[in-house]
N, C-alpha and C positions, 0 to 999 in steps of 0.2 A: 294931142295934149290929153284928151278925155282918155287916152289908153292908160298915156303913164300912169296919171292922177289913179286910173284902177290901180294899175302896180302897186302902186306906192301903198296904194288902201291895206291892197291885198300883203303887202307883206308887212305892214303895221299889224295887222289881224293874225296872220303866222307867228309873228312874232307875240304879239300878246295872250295867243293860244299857248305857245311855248314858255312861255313866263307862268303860267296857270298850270298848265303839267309839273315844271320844277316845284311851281309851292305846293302843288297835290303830293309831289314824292317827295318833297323837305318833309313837308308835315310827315307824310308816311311814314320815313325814316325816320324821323323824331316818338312818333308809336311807338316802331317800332324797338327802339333805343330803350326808350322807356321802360317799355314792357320785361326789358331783358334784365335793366335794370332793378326792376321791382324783383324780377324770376333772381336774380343772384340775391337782392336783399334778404327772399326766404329761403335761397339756400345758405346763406352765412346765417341766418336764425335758426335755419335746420340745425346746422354745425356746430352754435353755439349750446344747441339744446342736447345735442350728441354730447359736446363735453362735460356740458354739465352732469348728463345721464351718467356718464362713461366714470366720473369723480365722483357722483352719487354712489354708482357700481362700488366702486374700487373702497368707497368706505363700507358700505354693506358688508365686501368681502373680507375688509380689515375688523368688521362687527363681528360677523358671523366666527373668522378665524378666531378672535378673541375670546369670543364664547362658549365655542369648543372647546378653547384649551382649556375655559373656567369649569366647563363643562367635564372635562377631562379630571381635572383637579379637584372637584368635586366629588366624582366618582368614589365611593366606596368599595373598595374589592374586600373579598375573602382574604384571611390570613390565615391559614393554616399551619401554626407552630409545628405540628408534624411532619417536616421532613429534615432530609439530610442532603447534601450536595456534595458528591466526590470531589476531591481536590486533586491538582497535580504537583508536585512539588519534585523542582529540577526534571521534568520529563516524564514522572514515575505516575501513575494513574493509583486511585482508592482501590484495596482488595479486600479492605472491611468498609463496613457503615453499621454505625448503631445509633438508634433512634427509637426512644421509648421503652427503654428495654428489650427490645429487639437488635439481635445483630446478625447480618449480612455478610457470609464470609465468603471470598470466589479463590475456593483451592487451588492447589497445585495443578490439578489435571483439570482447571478451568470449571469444573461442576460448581452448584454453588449448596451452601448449606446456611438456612435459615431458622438460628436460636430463639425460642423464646421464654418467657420465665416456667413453662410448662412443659414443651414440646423440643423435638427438633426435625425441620422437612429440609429432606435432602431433593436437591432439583439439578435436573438433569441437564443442563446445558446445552442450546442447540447449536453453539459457534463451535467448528471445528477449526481450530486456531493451528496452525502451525509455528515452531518454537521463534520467529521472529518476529510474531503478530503479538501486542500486547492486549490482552483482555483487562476491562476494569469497571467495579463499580459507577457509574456515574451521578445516579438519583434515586432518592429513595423519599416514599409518601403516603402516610397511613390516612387512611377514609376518616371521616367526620365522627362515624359511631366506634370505631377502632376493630370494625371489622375485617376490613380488607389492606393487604400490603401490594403497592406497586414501586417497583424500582427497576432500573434503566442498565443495561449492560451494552458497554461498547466495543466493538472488536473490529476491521478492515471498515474504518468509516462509515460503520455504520451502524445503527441502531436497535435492542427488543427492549419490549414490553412484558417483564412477568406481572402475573397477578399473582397473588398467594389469599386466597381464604383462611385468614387465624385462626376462625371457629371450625371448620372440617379440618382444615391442614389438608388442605388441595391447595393445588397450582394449577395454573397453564400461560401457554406464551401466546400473549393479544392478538398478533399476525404475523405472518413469513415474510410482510411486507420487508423493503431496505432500509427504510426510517420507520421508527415507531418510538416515538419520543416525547419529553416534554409531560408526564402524567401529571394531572391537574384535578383532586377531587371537588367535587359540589360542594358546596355547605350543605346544604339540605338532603341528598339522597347518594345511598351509592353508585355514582355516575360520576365518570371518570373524561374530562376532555384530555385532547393529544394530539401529537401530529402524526401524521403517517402519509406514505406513499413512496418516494426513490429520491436519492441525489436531485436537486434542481427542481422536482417536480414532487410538493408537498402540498396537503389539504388538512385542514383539522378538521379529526371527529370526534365524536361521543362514545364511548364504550359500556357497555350497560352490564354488570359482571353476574345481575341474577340470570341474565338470560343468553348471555355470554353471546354478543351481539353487538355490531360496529355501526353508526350513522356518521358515512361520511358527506364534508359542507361541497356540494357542486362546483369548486372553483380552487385551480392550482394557481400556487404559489412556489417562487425559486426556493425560498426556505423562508416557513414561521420560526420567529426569532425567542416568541414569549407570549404566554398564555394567561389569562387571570380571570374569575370568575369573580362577578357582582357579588355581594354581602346576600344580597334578594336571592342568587341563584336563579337570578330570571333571565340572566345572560352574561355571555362571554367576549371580555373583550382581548382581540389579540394581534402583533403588531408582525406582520407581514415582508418580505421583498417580492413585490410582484415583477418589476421589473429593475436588472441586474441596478445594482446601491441607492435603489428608490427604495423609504421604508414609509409606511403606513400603518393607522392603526384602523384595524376594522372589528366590527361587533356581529355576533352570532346572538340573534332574541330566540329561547329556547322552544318557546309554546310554538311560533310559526317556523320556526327552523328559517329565518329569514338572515341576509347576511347584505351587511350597508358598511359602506366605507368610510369613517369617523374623518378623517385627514392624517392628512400628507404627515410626517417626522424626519426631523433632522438626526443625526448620529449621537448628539449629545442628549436629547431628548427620549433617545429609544436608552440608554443608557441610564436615564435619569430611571425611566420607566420600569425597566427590567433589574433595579436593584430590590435585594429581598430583603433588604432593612433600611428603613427610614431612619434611624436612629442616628443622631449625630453622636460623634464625640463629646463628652461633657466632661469637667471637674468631677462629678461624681463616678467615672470610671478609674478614677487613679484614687482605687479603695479599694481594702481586703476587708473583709465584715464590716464594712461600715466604716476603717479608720482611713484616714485621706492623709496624707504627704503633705507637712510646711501648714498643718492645723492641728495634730492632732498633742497634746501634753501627756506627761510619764501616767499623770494623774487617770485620764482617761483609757489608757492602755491598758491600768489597771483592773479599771473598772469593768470593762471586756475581756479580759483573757486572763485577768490574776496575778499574784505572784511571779514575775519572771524567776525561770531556772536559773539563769546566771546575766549577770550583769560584768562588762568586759569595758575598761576606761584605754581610751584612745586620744594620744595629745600628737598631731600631727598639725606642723605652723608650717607646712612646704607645700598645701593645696593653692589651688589658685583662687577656690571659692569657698564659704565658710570654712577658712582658717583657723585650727583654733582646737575646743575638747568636744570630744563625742563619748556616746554614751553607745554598748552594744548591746541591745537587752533580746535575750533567748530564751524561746518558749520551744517546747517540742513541735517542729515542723516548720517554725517560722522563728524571723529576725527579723529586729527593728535598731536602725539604726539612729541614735537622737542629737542635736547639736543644741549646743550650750552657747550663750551669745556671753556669756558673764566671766570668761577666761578660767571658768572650774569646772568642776565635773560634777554642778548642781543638777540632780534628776528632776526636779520640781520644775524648772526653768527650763528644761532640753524640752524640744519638739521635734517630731518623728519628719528625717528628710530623706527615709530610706526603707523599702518594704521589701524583704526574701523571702520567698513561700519553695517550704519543699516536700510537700505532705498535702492527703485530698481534703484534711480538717479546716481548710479556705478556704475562700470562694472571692473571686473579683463580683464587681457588685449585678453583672451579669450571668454571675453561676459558675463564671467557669473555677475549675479548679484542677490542681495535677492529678495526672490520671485520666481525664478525656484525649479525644482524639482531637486532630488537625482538623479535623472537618468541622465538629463542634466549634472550633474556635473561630474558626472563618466562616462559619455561619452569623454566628453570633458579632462580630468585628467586621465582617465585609472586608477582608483581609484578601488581600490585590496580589505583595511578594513575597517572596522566602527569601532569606539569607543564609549563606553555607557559615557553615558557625567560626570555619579557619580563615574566613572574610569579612572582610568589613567596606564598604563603597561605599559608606553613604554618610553622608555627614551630619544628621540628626541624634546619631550616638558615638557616645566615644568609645572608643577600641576595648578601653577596660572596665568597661561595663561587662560586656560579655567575654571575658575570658573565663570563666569556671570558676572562680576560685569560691569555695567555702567557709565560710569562718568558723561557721557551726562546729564543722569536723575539722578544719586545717586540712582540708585537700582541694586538689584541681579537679573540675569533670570535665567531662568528656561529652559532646553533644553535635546531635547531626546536624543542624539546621535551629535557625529563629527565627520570629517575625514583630512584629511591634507595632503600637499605636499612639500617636501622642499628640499634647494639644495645641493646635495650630495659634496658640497666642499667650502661652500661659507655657512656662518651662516643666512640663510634666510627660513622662515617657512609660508607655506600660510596655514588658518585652514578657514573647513568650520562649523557652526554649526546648526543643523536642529532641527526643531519641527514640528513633523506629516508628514516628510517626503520631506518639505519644507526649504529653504535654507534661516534660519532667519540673520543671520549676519556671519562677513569675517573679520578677523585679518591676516594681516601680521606685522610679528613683528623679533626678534631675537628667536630661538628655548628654549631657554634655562635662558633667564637673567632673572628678579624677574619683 
């Protein structure tokens, strides 16, 4: 009996050893539980604080992009009214440019010859073009003091650089490099930025023409797209493809020759960027010395130009739009065409809804007048297409607006091409029309009436 009774003790005691181990490793596991659980609580407070940081980030970056751009828009650049931009028109490239009374002529046999109110430097041309290769014009840009002429010649895709000295009537070509393009004077000094180096692989540099000397920026680019120098001259900022339809704008500070990446650009923004006129279309472009279309009275026409030569009455009730009498009043080189709302041919009461310029004694209220070139006008207009003159595609003007006719003389002309601008809300149309490249006459009128 005394054995069992130990049994029994003995495995009451096993057992209640064993019941004390379990709650040692409950509790244990309960630790440890715990532990793990707190160890996740601060990894979901990590995580939460990562998002937060990561939304903090992501605004920063939306600050910072915003800044730049203000930063960007802000920016003041150089405008330098002196130059000129070849144009193409149907395919055909510039083989004049005149700017400043300078013109730029690329002969027959490709040489080029440079006019000036004094002088004239014949330049030797180093593209040996053969007769399917076209040579042209491209760019042209006179220095700050009007010392120096730089302009752009293109021939097998590819680009030079002359410089022409006004004042000695020297020349030379920048480098033998395959691009050499894009001339950009300083405000401040004769120092010339630009691009240069091959196809695909382009760097801008500096050109310095006292000491006839290149500093190119350590870093290729597929192709610099546009160039522009600060108002300060204390740097250049210029918009890049580093890599193939990635565009950027980055800046060149001139003192350290240092070169930092501004940001990233979208196509419409490099576009925005690389236009060389701010200037929008306004009301006051649909005016020849000052008189504007659907404002201006006989009274006033007067007053400006005089006496008309001959006044010419016209009673046509088969328009589709002011129906009714007109008035045709003729001055040497110009015609104005006036409507009468009172079913007579009151001069007092007519208002001018018609302007024909065929003589350089006008000027649109941008200067231009007949007589300039295409280039002039697409400088000045930001002028995008051409129109072949025995075509019409486009439905902003009607057909017979542009067919030639003269009333002046009672004849049809004859004309290669036109191009036009008009106002995106308001029925007003300026049209220019050219032969040989030359700006022979200018209608503003309504886009659209007979």
């Amino acid at each position: 009996m005394r054995k069992v009774a130990l049994a029994v003790l003995l495995l009451i005691c096993i057992q209640h050893l064993l019941t004390g181990c379990n709650i040692i490793q409950t509790n244990s596991q309960i630790g440890e539980v715990d532990k793990i659980s707190k160890m996740q609580q601060k990894l979901d407070n990590i995580s939460n604080e990562q998002q937060n940081l990561k939304k903090e980030i992501e605004k920063l970056n939306i600050q910072i992009e915003n800044n730049t751009k203000e930063l960007l828009r802000q920016t003041e650049y150089f405008t330098n009214k002196k130059y000129i931009v070849g144009t193409r028109v149907f395919g055909k490239g510039s083989k004049v440019l005149t700017i400043d009374n300078i013109t730029i002529i690329l002969k027959s046999d490709n040489n080029i010859l440079v006019e000036t109110e004094n002088n004239k430097i014949e330049i030797k041309n180093r593209y040996n073009a053969d007769e399917n290769d076209e040579v042209t014009l491209k760019y042209a840009e006179i220095s700050n003091d009007s010392q120096f002429l730089a302009f752009t010649v293109e021939a097998h895709a590819s680009e030079k650089i002359y410089l022409v000295n006004l004042k000695l009537s020297e020349y030379n070509l920048i480098s033998d490099m395959e691009i050499v393009s894009k001339p950009r004077w300083s405000p401040k000094e004769n120092t010339l930025a630009l691009s240069i180096g091959s196809i695909g692989k382009e760097k801008l540099g500096i050109y310095y023409p006292d000491i006839k000397e290149i500093y190119t920026v350590n870093e290729n680019f597929i192709s610099i797209i546009d160039i522009k120098w600060s108002k300060s001259g204390e740097f250049i900022d210029f918009i890049a493809e580093k890599t193939s339809d990635k565009f950027s704008i980055y800046r060149l500070i001139i003192e350290s020759k240092k070169i930092i990446k501004i940001d990233n650009m979208t196509i419409e923004e490099v576009r925005d960027w690389t236009k060389k006129t701010n200037e929008k279309v306004n009301l006051s472009d649909f005016a020849i010395n000052g008189v504007e279309i659907f404002k201006t009275k006989y009274e006033q026409l007067v007053r400006s130009f005089g006496e008309p030569k001959k006044v010419n009455k016209l009673n046509d009730k088969n328009l589709i739009i002011l129906k009714g009498y007109f008035n045709i009043i003729n001055y040497d080189g110009i015609e104005f065409t006036m409507y009468c709302k009172n079913n007579d041919f009151d001069l007092e009461e007519s208002q001018v809804i018609e302007i024909d310029v065929f003589n350089n004694k006008f000027h649109t209220n941008r200067g231009i007048k007949v007589g300039d070139r295409v280039e002039k006008v697409v400088k000045e207009y930001d002028i995008q297409k051409f129109y072949r003159f025995e075509y019409n595609d486009d439905s902003h003007i009607n057909k017979r607006v542009i067919e030639g006719i003269r009333r002046d003389k009672f004849s049809l002309e004859d004309y290669d091409y036109y191009t036009y601008i008009y106002h995106p809300t308001v029925p007003r149309v300026l049209i220019f029309l050219f032969k040989d490249n030359i700006l022979e006459r200018i209608v503003i009128r309504h886009p659209a009436a007979d």
